[in-house]
C-alpha positions in Angstrom: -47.9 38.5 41.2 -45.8 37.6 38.1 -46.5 39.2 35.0 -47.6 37.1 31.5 -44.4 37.5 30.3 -42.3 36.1 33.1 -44.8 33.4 33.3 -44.5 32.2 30.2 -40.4 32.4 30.5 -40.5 30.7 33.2 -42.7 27.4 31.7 -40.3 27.4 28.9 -37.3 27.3 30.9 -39.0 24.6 33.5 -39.9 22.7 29.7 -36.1 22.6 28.4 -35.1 21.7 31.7 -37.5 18.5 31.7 -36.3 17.7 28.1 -32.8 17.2 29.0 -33.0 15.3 32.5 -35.2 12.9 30.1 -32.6 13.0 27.8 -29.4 11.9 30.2 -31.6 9.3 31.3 -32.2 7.6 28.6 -29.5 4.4 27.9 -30.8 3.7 25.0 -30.9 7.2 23.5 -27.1 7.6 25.1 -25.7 4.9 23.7 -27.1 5.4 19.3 -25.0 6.9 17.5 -26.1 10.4 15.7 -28.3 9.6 12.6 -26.1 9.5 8.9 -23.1 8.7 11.6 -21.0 5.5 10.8 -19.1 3.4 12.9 -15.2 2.9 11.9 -13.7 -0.6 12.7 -10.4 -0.7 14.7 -7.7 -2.5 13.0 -8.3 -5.3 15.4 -11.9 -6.1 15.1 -12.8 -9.1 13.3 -15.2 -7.8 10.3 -15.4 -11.1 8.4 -16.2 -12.5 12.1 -19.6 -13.3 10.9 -18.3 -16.4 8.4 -17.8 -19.6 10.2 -14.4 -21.4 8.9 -13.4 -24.6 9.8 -10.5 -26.7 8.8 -9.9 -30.3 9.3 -6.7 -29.7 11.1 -4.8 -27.9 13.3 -2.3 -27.2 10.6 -4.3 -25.7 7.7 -6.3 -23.8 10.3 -2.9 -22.0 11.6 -2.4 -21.2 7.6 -5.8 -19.6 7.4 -5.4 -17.9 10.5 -2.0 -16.5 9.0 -3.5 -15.2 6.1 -6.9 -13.9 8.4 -5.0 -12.1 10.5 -7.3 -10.0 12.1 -10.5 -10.2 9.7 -11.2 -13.9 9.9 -10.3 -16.7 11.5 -10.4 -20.6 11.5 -11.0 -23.1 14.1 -9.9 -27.2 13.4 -12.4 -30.0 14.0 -9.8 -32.2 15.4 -8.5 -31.1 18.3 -4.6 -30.1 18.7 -2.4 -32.8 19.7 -4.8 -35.3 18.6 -4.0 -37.8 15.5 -6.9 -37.0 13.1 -7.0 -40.1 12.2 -8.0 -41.8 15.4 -10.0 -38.9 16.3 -14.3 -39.8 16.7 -16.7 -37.4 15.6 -18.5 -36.1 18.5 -22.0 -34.1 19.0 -20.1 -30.5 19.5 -18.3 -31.3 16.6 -21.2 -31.8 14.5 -23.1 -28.7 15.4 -20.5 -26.5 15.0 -19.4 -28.1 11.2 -23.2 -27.5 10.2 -22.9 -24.1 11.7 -19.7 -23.7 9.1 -19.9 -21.7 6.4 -16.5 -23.4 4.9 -14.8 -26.3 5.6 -10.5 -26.3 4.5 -9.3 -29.9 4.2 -6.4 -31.8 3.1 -8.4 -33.6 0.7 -6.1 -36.8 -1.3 -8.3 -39.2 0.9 -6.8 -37.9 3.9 -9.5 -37.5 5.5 -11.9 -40.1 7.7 -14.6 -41.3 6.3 -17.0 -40.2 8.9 -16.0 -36.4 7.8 -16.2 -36.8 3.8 -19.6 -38.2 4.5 -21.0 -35.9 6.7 -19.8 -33.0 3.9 -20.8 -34.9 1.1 -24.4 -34.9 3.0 -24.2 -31.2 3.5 -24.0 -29.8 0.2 -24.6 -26.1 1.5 -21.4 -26.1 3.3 -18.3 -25.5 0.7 -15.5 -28.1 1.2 -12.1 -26.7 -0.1 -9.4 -29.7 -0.7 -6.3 -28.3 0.0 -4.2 -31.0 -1.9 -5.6 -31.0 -5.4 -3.2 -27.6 -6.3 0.3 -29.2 -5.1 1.2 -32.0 -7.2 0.9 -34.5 -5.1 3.1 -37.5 -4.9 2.1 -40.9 -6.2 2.9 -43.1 -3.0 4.2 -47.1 -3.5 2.2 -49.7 -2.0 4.1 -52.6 -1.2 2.2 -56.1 -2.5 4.3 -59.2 -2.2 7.6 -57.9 -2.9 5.7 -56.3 -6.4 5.5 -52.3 -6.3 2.2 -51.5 -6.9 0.7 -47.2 -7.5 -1.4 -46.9 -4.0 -3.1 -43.6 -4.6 -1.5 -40.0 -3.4 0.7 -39.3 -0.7 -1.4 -36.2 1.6 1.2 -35.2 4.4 2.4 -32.5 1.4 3.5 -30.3 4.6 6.6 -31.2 5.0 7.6 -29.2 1.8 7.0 -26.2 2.6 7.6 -25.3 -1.3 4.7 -27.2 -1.6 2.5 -25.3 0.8 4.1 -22.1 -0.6 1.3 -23.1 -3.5 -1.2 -23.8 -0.7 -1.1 -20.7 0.9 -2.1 -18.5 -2.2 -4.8 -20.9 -2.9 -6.2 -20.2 0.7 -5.9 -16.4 -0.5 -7.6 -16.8 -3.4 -10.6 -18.6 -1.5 -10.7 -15.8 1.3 -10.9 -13.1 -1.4 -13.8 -14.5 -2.3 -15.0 -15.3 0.9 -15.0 -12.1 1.9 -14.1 -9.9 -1.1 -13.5 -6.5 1.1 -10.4 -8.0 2.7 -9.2 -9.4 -0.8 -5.8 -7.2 -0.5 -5.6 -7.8 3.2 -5.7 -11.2 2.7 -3.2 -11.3 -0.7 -1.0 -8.4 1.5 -0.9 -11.1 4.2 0.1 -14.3 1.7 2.6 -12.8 0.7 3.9 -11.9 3.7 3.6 -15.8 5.2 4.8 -17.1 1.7 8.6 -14.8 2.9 8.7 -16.4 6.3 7.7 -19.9 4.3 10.9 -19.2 2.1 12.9 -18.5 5.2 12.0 -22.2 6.5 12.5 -23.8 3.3 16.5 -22.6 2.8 16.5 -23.1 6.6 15.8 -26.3 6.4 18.1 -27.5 3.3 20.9 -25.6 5.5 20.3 -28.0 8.3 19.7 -31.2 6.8 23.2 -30.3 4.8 24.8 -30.6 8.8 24.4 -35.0 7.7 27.0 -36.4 6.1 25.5 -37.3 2.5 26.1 -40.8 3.1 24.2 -40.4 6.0 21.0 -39.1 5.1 18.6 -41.8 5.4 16.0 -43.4 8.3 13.4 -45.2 8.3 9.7 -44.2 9.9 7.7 -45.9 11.9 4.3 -45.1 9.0 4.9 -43.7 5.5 4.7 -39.7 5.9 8.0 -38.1 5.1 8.2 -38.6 1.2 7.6 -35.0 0.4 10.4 -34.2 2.7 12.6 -36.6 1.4 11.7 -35.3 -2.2 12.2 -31.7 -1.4 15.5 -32.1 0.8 17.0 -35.5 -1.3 16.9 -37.6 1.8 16.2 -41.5 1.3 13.9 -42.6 3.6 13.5 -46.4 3.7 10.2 -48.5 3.3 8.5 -47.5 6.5 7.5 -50.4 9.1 3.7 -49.5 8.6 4.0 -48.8 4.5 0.5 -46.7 4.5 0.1 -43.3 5.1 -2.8 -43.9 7.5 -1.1 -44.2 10.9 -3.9 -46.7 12.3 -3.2 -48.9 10.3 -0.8 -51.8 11.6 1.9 -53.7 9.8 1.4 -57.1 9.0 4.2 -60.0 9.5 5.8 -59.5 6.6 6.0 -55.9 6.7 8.3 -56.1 9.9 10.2 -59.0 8.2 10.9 -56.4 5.0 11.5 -53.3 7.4 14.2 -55.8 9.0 15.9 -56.9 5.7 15.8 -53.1 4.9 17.1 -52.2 7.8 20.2 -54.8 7.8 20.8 -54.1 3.8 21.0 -49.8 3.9 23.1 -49.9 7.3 20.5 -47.7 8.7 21.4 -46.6 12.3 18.1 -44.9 13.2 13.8 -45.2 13.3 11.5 -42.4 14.1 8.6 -43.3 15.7 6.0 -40.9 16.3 4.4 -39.5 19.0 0.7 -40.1 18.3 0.7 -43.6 17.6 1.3 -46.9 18.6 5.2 -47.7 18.7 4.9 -51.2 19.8 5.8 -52.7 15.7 8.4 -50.3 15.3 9.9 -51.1 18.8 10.5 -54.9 18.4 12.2 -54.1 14.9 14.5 -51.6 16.5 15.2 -54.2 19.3 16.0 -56.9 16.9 18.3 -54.9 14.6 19.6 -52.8 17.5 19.0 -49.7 15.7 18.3 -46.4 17.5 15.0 -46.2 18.2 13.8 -41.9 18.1 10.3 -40.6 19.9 8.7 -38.0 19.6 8.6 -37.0 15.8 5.1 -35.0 15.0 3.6 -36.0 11.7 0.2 -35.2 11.6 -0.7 -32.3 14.1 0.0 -29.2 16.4 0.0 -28.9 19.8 -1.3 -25.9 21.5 0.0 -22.6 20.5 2.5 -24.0 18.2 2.3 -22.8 14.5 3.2 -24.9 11.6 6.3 -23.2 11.4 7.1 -24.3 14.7 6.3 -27.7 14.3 8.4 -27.6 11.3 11.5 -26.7 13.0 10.3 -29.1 15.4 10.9 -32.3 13.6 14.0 -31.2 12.0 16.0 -30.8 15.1 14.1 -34.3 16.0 15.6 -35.5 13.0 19.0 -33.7 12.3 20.3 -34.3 15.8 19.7 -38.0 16.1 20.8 -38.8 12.7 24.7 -36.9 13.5 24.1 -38.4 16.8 24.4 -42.0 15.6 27.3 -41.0 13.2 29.8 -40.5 15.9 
């Protein structure tokens, strides 16, 4: 017969022994962490992740993702490879904008009407126009041979001086955002606004491969004047003289881009890539002017950065241009 003692050792022993199966068993108890305990975020985990951003393009939403790096990031309304403005609003589209905390846009009237309505009608989510810090260029309208101011030219991108000023105003509106990651985000600005410096003396070192004489095209819809502002390249009156792509050219639009055409000696048009080429086709075909496809105005495709698409168009348009001057 045990004694009291060894009893009583044993019960305790049988007791601790219960305590910790329960203990091991218990997922829930396994996986807390220790009370006071913290947990650290890896470099890699998203912690603004909880903020919905939105842009209205692919290309400011590559800037923001730039600057997010790994804290935030942006997703674009209009799909990549799509022209925005032919693009139609959709029920996916709508729930995640009203999910949105922010919304990035070009602003300038860039943007469909269906979109500035639906923000102005959602006063909760905060719109950012992008276009209001750049100076934007006053664009020409032509009326009956009379010029005539038409408002402001959006497709500032193709300066990247331009979007140089762009890029800290993103910054700024992250910091506050999400004012933990202010230096993260400034540290990462300034990093983008280097490689943004890189393109811009990139690009004037190119476009000085054209003979001087040379340097000037016409487009199939206005959208190059920043370039030709930044890089002092002459780009004619385009065929479609509006910045909105959908937009077709009337009769005496094609009989002006011909005139041009026949007047400057110019040996090249650019037609783009998203749009309908058809206008711009018969006045290559009755000039007998080069006609160019493929030049990206208004978009990215998948995976390509803004950089990219950058560099894109240049070879697009450096190549064909010496091309026709042999």
């Amino acid at each position: 017969m045990l004694s009291a003692t060894k009893s009583i050792k044993i019960q305790i022993l049988l007791l601790l022994l219960l305590l910790i199966a329960c203990k091991s068993t218990d997922p829930e108890k396994k996986l807390m962490p220790s009370e006071g305990s913290k947990l650290e975020l890896g470099p890699n985990i998203r912690q603004g992740s909880n903020l919905k951003i939105m842009s209205s393009t692919p290309i400011i939403a590559d800037w923001i993702n730039q600057i997010g790096g790994t804290r935030l990031s942006a997703n674009s309304i209009v799909p990549h490879s799509v022209n925005p403005h032919g693009y139609q609003l959709g029920a996916k589209d709508i729930a995640k904008i009203t999910e949105s905390n922010h919304v990035f846009t070009v602003g300038l009237n860039y943007e469909e009407q269906w979109l500035v309505k639906f923000l102005d009608n959602h006063p909760d989510i905060v719109q950012v126009a992008l276009g209001t810090v750049v100076s934007p260029l006053q664009r020409e309208e032509v009326h009956q041979h009379r010029n005539k101011k038409g408002g402001y030219d959006p497709h500032f991108w193709f300066d990247p001086n331009r979007v140089i000023t762009v890029i800290k105003k993103i910054a700024d509106e992250l910091s506050k955002i999400d004012p933990e990651g202010s230096d993260f985000y400034q540290s990462q600005a300034l990093q983008y606004v280097i490689e943004l410096k890189k393109l811009d003396q990139y690009m004037f070192m190119e476009l000085e491969k054209i003979p001087a004489d040379k340097r000037k095209f016409m487009t199939e819809h206005e959208s190059l004047r920043y370039l030709a502002d930044r890089y002092s390249i002459e780009i004619l009156e385009a065929v479609i003289p509006n910045v909105n792509s959908e937009v077709g050219p009337t009769p005496k639009n094609l009989v002006a881009a011909i005139e041009s055409i026949k007047q400057h000696d110019i040996q090249v048009i650019f037609l783009e890539s998203s749009t309908n080429d058809s206008s711009a086709k018969r006045v290559a075909e009755e000039t007998g002017i080069k006609a160019v496809y493929g030049l990206n105005v208004e978009t990215l495709t998948v995976d390509q950065t803004y950089i990219d698409f950058m560099k894109s168009n240049l070879r697009t348009i450096v190549s064909n241009i010496i091309e026709t001057t042999h």
